[in-house]
PDBQT receptor file of N, H, CA, C and O in Angstrom, charges set to zero:
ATOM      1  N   UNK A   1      14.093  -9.102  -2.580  1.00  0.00    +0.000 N 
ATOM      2  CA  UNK A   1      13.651  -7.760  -2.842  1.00  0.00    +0.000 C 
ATOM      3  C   UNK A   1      13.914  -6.912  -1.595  1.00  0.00    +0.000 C 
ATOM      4  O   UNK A   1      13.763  -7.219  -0.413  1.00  0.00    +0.000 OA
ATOM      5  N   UNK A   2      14.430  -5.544  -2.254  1.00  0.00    +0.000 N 
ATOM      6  H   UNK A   2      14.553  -5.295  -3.214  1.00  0.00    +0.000 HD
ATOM      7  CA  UNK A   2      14.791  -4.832  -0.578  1.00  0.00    +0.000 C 
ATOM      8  C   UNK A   2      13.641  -3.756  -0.448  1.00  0.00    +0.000 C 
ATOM      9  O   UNK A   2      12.987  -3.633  -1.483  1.00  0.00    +0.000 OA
ATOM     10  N   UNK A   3      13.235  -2.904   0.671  1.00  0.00    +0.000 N 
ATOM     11  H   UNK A   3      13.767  -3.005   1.512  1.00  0.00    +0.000 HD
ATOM     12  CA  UNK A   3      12.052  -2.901   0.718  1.00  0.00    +0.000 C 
ATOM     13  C   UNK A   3      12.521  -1.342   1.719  1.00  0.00    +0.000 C 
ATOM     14  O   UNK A   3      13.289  -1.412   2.679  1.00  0.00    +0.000 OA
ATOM     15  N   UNK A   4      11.963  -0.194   1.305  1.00  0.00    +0.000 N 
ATOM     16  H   UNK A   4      11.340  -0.137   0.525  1.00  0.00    +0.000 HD
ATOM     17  CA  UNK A   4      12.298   1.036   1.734  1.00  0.00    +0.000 C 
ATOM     18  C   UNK A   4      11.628   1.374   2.014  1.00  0.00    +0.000 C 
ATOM     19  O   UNK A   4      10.963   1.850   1.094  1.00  0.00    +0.000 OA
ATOM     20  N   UNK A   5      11.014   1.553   3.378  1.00  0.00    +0.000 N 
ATOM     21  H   UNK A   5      11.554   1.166   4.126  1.00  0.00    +0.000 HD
ATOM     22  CA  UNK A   5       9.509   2.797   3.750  1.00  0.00    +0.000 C 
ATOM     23  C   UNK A   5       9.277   3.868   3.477  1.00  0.00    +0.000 C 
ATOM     24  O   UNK A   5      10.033   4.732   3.920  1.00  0.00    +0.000 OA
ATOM     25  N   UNK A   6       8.450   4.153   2.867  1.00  0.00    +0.000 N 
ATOM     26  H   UNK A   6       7.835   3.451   2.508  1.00  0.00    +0.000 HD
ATOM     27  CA  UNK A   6       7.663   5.641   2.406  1.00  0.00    +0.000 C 
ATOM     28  C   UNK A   6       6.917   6.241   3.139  1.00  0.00    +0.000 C 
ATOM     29  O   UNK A   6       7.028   7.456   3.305  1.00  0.00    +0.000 OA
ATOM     30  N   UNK A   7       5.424   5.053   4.103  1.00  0.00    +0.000 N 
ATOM     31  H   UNK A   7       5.334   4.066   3.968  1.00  0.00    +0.000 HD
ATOM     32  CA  UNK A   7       4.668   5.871   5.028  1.00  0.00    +0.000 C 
ATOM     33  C   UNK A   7       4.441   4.741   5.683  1.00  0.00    +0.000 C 
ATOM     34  O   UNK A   7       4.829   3.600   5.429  1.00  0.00    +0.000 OA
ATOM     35  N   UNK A   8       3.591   5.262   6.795  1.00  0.00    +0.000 N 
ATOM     36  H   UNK A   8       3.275   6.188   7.002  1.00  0.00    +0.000 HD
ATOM     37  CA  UNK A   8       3.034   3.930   7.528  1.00  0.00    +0.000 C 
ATOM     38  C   UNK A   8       2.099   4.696   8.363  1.00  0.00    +0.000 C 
ATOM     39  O   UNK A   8       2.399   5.879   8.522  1.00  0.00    +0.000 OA
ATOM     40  N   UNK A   9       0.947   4.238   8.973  1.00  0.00    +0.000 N 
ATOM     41  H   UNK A   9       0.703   3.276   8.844  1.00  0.00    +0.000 HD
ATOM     42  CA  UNK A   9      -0.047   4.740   9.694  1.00  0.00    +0.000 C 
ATOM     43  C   UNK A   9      -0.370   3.183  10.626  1.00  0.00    +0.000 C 
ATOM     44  O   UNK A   9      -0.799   2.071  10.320  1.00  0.00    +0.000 OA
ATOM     45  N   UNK A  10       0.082   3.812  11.828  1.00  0.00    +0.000 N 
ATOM     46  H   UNK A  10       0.431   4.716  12.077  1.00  0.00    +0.000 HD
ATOM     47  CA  UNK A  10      -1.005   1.987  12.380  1.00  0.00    +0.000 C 
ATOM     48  C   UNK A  10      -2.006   2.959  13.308  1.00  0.00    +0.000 C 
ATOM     49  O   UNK A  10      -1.992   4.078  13.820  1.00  0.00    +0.000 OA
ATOM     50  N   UNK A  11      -3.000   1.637  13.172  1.00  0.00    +0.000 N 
ATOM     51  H   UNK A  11      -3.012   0.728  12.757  1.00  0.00    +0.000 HD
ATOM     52  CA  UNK A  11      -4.193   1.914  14.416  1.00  0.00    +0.000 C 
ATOM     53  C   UNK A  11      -4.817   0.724  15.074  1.00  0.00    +0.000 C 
ATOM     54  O   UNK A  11      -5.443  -0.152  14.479  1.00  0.00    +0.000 OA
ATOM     55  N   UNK A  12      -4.615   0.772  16.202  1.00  0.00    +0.000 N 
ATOM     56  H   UNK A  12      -4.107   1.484  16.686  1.00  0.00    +0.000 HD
ATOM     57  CA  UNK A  12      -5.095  -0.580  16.814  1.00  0.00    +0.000 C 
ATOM     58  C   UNK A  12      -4.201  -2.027  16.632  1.00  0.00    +0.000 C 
ATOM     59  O   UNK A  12      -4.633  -3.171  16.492  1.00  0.00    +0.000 OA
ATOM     60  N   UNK A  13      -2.977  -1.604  16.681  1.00  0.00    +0.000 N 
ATOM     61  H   UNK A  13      -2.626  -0.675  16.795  1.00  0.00    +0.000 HD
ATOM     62  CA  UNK A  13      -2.031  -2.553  16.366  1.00  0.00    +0.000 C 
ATOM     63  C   UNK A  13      -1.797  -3.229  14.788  1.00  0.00    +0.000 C 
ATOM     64  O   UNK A  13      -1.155  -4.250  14.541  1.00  0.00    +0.000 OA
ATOM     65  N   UNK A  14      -2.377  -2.515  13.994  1.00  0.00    +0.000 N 
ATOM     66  H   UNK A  14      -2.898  -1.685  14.194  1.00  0.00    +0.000 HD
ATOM     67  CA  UNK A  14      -1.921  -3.148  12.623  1.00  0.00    +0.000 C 
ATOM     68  C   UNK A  14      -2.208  -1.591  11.714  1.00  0.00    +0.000 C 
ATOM     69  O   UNK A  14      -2.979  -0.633  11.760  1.00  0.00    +0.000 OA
ATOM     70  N   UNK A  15      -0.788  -2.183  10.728  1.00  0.00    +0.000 N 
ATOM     71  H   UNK A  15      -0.162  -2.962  10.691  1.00  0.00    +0.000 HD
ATOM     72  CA  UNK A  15      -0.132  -0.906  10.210  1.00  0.00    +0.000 C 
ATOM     73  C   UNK A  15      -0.330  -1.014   8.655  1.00  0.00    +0.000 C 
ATOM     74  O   UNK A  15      -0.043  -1.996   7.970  1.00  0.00    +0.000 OA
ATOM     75  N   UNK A  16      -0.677  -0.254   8.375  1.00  0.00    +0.000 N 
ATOM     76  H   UNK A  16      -0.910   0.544   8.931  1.00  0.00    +0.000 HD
ATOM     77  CA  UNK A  16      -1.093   0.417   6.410  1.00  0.00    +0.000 C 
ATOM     78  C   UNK A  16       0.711   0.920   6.288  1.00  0.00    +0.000 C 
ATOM     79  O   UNK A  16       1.465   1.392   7.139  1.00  0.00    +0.000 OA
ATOM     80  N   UNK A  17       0.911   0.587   4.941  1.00  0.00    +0.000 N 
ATOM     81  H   UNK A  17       0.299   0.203   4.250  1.00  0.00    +0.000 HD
ATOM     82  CA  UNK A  17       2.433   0.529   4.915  1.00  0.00    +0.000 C 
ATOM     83  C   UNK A  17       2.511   0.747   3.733  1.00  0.00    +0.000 C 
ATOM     84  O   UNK A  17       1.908   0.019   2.945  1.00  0.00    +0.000 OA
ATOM     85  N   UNK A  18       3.407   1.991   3.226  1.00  0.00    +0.000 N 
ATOM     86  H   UNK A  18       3.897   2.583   3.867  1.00  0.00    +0.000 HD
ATOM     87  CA  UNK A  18       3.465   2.137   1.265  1.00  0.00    +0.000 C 
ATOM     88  C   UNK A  18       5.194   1.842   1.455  1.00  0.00    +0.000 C 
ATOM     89  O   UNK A  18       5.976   2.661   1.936  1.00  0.00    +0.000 OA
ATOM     90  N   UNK A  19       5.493   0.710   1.040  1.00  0.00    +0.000 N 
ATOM     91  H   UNK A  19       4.857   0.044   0.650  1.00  0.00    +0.000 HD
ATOM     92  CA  UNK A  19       7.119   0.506   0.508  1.00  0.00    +0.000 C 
ATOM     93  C   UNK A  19       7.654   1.069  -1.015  1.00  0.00    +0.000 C 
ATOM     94  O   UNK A  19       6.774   1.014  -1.875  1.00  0.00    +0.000 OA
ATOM     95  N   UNK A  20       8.533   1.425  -1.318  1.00  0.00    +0.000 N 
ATOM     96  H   UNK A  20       9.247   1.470  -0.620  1.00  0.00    +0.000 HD
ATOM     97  CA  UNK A  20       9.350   1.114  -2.594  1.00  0.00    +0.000 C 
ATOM     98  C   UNK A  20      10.120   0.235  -2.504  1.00  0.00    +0.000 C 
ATOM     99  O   UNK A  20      10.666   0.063  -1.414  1.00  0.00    +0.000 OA
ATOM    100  N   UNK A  21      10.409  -0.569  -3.539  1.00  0.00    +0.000 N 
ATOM    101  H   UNK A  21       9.966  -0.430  -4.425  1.00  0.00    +0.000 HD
ATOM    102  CA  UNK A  21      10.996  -1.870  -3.793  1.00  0.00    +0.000 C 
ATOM    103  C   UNK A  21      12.232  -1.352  -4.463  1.00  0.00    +0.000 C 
ATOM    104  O   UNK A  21      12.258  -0.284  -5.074  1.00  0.00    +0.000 OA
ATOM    105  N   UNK A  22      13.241  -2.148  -4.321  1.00  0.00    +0.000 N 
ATOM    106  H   UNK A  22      13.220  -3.015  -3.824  1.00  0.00    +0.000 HD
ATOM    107  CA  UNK A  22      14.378  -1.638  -5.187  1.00  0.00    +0.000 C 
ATOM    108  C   UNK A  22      14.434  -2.011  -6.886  1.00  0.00    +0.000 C 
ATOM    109  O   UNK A  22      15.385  -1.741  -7.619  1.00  0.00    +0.000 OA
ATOM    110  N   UNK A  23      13.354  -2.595  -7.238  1.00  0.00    +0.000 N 
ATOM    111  H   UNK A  23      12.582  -2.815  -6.642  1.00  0.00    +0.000 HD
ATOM    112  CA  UNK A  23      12.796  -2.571  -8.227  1.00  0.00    +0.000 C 
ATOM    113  C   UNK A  23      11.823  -1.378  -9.413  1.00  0.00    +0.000 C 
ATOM    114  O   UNK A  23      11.364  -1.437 -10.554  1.00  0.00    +0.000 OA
ATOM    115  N   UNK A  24      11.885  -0.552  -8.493  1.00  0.00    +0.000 N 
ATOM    116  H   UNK A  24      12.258  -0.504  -7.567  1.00  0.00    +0.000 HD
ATOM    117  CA  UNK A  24      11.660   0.642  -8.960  1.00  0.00    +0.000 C 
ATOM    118  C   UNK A  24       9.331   0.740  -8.706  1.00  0.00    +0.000 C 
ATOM    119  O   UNK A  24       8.493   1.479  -9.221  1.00  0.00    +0.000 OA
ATOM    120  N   UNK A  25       9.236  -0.250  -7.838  1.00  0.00    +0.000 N 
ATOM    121  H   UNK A  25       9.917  -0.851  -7.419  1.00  0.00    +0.000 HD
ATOM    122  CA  UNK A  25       7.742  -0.688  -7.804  1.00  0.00    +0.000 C 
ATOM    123  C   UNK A  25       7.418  -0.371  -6.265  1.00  0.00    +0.000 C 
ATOM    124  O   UNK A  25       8.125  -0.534  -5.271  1.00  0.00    +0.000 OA
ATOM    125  N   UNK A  26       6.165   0.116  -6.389  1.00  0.00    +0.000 N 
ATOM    126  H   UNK A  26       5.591   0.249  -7.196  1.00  0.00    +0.000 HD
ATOM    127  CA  UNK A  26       5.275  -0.318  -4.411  1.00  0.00    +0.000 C 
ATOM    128  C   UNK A  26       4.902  -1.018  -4.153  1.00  0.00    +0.000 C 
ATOM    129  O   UNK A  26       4.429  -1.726  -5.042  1.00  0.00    +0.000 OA
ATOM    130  N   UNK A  27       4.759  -1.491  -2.674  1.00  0.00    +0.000 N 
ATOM    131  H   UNK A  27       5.143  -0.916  -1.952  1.00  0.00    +0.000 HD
ATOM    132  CA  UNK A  27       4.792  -2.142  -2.416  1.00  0.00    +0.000 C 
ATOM    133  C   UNK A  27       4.074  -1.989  -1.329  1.00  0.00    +0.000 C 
ATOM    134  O   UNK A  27       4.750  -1.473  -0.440  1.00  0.00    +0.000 OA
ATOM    135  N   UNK A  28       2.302  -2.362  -0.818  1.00  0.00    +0.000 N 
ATOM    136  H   UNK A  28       1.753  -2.782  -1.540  1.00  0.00    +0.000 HD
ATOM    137  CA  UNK A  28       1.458  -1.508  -0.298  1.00  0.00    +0.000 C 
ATOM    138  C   UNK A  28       1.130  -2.672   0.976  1.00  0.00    +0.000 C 
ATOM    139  O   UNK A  28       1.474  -3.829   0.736  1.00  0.00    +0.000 OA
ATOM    140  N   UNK A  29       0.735  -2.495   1.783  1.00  0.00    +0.000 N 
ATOM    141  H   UNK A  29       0.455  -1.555   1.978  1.00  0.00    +0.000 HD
ATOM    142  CA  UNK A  29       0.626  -3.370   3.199  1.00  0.00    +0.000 C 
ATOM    143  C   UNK A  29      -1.083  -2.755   3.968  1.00  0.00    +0.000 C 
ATOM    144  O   UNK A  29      -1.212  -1.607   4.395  1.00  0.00    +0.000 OA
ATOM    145  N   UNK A  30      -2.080  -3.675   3.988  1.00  0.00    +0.000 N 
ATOM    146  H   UNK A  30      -1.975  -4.608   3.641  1.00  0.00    +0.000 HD
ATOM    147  CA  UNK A  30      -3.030  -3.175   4.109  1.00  0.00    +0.000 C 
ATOM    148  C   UNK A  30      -4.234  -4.297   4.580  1.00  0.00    +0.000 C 
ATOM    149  O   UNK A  30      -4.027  -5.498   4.752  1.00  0.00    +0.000 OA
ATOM    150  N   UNK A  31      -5.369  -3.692   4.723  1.00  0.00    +0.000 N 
ATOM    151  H   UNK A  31      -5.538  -2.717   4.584  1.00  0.00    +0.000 HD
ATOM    152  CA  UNK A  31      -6.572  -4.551   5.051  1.00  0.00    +0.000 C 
ATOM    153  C   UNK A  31      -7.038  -5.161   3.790  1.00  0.00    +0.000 C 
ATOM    154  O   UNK A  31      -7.689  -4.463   3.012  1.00  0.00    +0.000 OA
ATOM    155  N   UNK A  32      -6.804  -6.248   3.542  1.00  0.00    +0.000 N 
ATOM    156  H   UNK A  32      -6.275  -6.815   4.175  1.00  0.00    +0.000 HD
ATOM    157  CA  UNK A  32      -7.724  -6.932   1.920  1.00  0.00    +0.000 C 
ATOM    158  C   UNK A  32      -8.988  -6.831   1.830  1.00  0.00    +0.000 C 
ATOM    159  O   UNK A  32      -9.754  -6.891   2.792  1.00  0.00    +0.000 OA
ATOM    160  N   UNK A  33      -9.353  -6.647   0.507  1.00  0.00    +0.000 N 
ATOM    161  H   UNK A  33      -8.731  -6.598  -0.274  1.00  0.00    +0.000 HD
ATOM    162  CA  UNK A  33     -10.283  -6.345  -0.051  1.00  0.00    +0.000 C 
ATOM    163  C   UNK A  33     -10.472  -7.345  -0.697  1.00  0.00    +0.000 C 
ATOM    164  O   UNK A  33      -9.655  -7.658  -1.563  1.00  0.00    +0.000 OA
ATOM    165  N   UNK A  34     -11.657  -8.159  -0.439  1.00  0.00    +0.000 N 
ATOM    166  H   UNK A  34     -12.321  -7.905   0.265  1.00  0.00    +0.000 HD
ATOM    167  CA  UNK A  34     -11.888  -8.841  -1.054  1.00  0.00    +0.000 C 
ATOM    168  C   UNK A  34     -13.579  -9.053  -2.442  1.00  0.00    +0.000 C 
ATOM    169  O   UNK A  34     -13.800  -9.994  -3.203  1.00  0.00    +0.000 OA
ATOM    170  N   UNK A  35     -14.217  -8.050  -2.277  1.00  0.00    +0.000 N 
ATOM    171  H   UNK A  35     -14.037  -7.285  -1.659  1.00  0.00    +0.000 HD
ATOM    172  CA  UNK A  35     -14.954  -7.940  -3.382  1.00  0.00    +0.000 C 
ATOM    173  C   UNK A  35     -15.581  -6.188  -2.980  1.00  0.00    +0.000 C 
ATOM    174  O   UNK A  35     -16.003  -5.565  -2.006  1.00  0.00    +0.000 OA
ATOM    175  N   UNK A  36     -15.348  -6.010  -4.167  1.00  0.00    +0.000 N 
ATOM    176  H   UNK A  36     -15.005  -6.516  -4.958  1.00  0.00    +0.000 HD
ATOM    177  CA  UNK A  36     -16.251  -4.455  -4.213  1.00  0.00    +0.000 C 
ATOM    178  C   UNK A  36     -16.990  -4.451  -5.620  1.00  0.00    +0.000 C 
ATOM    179  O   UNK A  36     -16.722  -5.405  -6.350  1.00  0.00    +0.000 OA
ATOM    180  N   UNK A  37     -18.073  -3.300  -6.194  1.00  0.00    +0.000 N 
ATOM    181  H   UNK A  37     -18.290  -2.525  -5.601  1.00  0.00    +0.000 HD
ATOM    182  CA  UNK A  37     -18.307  -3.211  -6.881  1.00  0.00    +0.000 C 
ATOM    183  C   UNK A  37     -17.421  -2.220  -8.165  1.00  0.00    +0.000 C 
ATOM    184  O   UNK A  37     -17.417  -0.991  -8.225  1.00  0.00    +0.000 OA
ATOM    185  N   UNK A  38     -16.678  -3.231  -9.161  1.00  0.00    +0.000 N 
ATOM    186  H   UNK A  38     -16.681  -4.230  -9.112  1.00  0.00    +0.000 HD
ATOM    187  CA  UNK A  38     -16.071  -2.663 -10.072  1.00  0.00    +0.000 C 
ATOM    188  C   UNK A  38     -14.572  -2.871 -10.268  1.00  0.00    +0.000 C 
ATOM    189  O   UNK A  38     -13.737  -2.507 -11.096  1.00  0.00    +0.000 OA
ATOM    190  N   UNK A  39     -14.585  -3.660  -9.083  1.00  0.00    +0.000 N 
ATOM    191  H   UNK A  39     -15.263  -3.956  -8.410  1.00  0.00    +0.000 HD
ATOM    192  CA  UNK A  39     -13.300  -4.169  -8.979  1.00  0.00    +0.000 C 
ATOM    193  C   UNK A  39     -13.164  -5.804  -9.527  1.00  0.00    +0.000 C 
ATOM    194  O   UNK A  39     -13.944  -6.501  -8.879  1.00  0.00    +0.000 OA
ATOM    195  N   UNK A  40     -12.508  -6.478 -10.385  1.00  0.00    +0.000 N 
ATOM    196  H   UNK A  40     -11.874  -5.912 -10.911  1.00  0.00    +0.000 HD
ATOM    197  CA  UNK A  40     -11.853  -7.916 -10.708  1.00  0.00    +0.000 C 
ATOM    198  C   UNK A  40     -10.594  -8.184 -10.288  1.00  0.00    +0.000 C 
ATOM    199  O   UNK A  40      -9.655  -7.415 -10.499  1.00  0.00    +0.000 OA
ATOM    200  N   UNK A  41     -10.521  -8.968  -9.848  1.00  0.00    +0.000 N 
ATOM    201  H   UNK A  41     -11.283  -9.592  -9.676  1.00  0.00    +0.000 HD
ATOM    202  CA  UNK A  41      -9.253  -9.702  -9.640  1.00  0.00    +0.000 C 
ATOM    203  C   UNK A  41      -8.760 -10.448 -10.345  1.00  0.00    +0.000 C 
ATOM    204  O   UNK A  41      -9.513 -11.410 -10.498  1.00  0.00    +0.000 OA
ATOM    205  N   UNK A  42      -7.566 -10.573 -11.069  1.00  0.00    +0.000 N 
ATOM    206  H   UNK A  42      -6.955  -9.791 -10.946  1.00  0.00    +0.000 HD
ATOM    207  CA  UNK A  42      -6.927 -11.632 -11.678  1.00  0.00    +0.000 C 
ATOM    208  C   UNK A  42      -6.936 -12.698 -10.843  1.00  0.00    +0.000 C 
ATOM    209  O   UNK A  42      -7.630 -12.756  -9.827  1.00  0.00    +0.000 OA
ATOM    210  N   UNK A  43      -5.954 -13.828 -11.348  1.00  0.00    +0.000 N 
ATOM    211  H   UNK A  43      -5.390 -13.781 -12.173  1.00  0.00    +0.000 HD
ATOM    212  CA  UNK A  43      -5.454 -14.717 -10.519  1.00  0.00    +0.000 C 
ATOM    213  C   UNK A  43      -4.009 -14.733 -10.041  1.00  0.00    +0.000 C 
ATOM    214  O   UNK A  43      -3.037 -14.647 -10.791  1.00  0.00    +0.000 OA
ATOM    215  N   UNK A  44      -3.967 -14.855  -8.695  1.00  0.00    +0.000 N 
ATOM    216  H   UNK A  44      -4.757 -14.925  -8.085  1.00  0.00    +0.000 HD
ATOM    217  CA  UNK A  44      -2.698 -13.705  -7.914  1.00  0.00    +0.000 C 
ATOM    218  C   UNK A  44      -2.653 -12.907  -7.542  1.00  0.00    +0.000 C 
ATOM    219  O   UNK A  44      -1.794 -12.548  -6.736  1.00  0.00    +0.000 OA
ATOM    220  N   UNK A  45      -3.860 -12.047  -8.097  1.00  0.00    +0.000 N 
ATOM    221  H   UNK A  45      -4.558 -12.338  -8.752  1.00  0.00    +0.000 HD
ATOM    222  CA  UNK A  45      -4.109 -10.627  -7.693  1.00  0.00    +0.000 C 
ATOM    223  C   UNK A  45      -4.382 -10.280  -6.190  1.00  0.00    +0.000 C 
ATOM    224  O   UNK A  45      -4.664 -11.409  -5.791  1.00  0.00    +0.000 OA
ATOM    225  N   UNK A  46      -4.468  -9.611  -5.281  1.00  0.00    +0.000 N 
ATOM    226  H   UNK A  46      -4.239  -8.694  -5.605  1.00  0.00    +0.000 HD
ATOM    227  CA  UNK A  46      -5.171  -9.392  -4.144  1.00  0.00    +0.000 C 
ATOM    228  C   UNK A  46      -5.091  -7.532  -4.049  1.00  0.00    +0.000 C 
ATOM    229  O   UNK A  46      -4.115  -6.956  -4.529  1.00  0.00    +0.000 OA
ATOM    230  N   UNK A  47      -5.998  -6.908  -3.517  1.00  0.00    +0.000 N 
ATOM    231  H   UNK A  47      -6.791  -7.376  -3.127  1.00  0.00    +0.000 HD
ATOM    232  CA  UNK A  47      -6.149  -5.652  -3.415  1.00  0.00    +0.000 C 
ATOM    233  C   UNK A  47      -6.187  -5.287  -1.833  1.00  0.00    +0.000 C 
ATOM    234  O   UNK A  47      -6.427  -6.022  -0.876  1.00  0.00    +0.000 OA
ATOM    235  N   UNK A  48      -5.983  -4.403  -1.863  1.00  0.00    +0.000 N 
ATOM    236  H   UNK A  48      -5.788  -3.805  -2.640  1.00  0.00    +0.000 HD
ATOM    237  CA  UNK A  48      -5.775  -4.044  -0.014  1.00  0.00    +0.000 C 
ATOM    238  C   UNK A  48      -6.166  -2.341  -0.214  1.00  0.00    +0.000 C 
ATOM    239  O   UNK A  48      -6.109  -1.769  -1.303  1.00  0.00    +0.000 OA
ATOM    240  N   UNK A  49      -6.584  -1.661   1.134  1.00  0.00    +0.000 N 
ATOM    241  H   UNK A  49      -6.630  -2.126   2.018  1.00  0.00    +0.000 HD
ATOM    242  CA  UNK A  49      -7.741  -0.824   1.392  1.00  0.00    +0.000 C 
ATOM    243  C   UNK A  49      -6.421  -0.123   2.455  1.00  0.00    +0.000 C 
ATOM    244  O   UNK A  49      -5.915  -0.621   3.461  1.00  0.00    +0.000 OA
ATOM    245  N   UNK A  50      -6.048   1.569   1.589  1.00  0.00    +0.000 N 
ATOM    246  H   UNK A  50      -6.459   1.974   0.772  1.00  0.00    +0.000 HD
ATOM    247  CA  UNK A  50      -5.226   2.372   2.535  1.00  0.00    +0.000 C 
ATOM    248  C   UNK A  50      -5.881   3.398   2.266  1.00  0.00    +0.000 C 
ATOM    249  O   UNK A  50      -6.566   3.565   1.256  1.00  0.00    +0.000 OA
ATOM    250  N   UNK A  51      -5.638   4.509   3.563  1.00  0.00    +0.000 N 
ATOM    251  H   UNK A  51      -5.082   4.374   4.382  1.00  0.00    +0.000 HD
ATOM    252  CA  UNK A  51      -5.903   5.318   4.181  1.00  0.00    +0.000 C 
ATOM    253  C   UNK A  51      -5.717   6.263   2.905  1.00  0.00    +0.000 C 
ATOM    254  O   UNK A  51      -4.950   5.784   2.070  1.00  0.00    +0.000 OA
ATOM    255  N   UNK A  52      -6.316   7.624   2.555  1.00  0.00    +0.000 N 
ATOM    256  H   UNK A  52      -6.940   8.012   3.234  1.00  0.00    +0.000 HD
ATOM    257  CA  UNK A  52      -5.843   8.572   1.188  1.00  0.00    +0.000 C 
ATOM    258  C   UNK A  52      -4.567   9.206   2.005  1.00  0.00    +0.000 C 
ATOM    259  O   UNK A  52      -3.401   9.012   1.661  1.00  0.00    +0.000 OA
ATOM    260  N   UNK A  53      -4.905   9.879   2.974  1.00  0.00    +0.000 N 
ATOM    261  H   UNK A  53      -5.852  10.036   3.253  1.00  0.00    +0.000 HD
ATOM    262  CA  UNK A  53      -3.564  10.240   3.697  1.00  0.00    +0.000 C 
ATOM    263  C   UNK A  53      -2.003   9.556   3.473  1.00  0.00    +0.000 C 
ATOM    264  O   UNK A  53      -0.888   9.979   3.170  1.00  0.00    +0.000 OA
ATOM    265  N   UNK A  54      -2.555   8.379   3.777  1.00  0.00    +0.000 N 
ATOM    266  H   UNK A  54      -3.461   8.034   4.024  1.00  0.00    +0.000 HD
ATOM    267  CA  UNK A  54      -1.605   7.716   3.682  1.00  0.00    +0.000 C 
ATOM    268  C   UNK A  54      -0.078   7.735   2.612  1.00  0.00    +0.000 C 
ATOM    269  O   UNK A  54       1.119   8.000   2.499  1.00  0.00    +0.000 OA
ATOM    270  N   UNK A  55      -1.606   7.097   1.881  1.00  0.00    +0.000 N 
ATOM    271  H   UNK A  55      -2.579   6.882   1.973  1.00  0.00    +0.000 HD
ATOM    272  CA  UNK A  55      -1.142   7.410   0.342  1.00  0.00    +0.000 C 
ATOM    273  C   UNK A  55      -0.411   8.382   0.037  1.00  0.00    +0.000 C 
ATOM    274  O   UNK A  55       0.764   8.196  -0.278  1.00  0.00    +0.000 OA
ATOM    275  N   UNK A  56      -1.049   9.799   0.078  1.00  0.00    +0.000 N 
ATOM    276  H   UNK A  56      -2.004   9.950   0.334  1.00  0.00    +0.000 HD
ATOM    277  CA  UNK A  56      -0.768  11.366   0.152  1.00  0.00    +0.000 C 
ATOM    278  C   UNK A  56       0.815  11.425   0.351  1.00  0.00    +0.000 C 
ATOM    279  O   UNK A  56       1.622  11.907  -0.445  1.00  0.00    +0.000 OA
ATOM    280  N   UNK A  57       1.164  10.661   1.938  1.00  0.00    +0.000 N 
ATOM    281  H   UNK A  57       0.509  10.269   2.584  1.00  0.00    +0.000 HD
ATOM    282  CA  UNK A  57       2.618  11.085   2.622  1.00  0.00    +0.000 C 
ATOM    283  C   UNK A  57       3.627  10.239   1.572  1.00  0.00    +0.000 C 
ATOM    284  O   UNK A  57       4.770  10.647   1.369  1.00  0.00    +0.000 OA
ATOM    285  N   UNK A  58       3.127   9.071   0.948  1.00  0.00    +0.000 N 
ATOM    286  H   UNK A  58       2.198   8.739   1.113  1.00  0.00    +0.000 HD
ATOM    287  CA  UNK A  58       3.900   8.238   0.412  1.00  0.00    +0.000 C 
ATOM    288  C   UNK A  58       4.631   8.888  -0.806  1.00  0.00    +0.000 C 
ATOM    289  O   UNK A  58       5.831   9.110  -0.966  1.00  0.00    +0.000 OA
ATOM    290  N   UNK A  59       3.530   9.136  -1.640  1.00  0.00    +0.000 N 
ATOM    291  H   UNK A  59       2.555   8.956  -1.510  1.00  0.00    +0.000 HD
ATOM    292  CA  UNK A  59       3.392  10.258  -2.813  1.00  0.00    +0.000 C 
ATOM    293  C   UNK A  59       4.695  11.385  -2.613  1.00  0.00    +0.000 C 
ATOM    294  O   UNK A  59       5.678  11.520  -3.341  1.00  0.00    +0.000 OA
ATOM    295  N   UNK A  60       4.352  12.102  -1.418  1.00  0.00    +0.000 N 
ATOM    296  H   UNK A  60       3.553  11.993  -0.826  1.00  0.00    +0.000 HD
ATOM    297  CA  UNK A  60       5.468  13.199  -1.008  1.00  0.00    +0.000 C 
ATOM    298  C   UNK A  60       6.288  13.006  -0.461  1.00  0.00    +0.000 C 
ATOM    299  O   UNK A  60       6.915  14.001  -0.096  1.00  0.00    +0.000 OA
ATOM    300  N   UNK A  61       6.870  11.508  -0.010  1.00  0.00    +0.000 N 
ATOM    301  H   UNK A  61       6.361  10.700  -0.307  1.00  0.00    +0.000 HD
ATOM    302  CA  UNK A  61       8.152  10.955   0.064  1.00  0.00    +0.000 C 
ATOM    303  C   UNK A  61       8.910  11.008  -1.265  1.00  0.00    +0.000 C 
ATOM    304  O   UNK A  61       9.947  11.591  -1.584  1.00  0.00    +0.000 OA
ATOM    305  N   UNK A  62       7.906  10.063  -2.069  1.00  0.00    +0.000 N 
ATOM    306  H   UNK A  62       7.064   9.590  -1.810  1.00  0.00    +0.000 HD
ATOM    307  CA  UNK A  62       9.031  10.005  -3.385  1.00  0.00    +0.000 C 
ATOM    308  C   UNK A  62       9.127  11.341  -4.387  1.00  0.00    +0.000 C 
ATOM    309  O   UNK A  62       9.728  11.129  -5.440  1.00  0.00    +0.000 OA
ATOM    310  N   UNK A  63       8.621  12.651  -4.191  1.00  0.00    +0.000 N 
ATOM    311  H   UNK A  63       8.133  12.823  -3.336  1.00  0.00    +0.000 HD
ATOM    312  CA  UNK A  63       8.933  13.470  -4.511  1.00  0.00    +0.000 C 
ATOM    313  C   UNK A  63       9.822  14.209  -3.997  1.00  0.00    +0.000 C 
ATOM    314  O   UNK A  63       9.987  15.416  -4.174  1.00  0.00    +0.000 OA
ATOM    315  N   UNK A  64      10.534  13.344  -3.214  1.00  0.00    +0.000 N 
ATOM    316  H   UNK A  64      10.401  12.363  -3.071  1.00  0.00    +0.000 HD
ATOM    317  CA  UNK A  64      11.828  13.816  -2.129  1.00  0.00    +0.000 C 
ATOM    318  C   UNK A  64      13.475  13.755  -3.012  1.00  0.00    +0.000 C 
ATOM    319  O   UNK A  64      14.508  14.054  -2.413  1.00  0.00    +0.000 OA
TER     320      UNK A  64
């Protein structure tokens, strides 16, 4: 899979990261989350915790 940056924010040496995949999918790089209220996980699943900003710049990349 090839893997195209959209945004990235680091702080304190580790970086929140929104990719596009050449698959036409994202591909998100982040702090895991491992239980909240309202959230399930499949099996395989894992969830990760980014910045809204972040998000935001990623968003207005691919509207590029």
């Amino acid at each position: 899979m090839k893997l195209t940056r959209l945004a990235k924010e680091c702080k304190e040496g580790e970086c929140d990261t929104v990719f596009l995949s050449d698959r036409g999918t994202l591909v998100l790089q982040g702090m895991a989350v491992f239980a909240a209220d309202g959230m399930c996980l499949g099996a395989g699943e894992q969830a990760v915790e980014l910045p809204v900003a972040l998000v935001k710049e990623a968003l207005s990349a691919l509207a590029q």
